[in-house]
C-alpha positions, 0 to 999 in steps of 0.5 A: 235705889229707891225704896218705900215702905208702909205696913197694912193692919190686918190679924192674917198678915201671915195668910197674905205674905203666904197668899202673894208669895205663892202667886208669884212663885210661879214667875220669879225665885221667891222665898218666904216662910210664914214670917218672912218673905222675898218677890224679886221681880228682877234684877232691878226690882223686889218686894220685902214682906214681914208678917207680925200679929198685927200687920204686914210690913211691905218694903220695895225697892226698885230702879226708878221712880217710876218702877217704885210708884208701879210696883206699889200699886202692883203688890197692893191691888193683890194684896187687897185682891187677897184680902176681898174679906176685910178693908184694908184702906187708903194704903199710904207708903214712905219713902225709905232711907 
């Protein structure tokens, strides 16, 4: 399954994880605490996020190709929706292992 990867600077890491998480909980089963939290899209596509003091580790994982690219910019235009505050900038993602 196809992963990637990236982790935005930001001092409210744990105010958007809660911020997206909660948006989404009103179509999918999402977990999450201020920490740590899950979107599962479906059964074919998810969103893993880790809030530390400095960042928010995005990580997802989908069917395809494809379905990674679109859920990226999915997640990211929320977050930044989100984040109308500060600039969050040129988000770059990783492939991951």
């Amino acid at each position: 399954m196809p992963a990637s990867q990236t982790t935005v600077p930001t001092a409210s890491a744990s105010r958007y994880l809660q911020q997206l998480c909660k948006h989404w909980s009103h179509k999918f089963a999402v977990e999450f605490t201020p920490e740590r939290g899950t979107i599962p899209f479906d059964e074919t596509r998810r969103c893993l996020l880790d809030a530390s003091a400095d960042g928010l580790a995005l990580r997802i994982e989908a069917a395809d190709d494809a379905m990674l690219e679109r859920t990226q910019g999915v997640v990211i235009d929320h977050l930044k929706r989100f984040a109308f505050r500060e600039d969050l900038g040129n988000v770059q993602w990783t492939r991951a292992g």
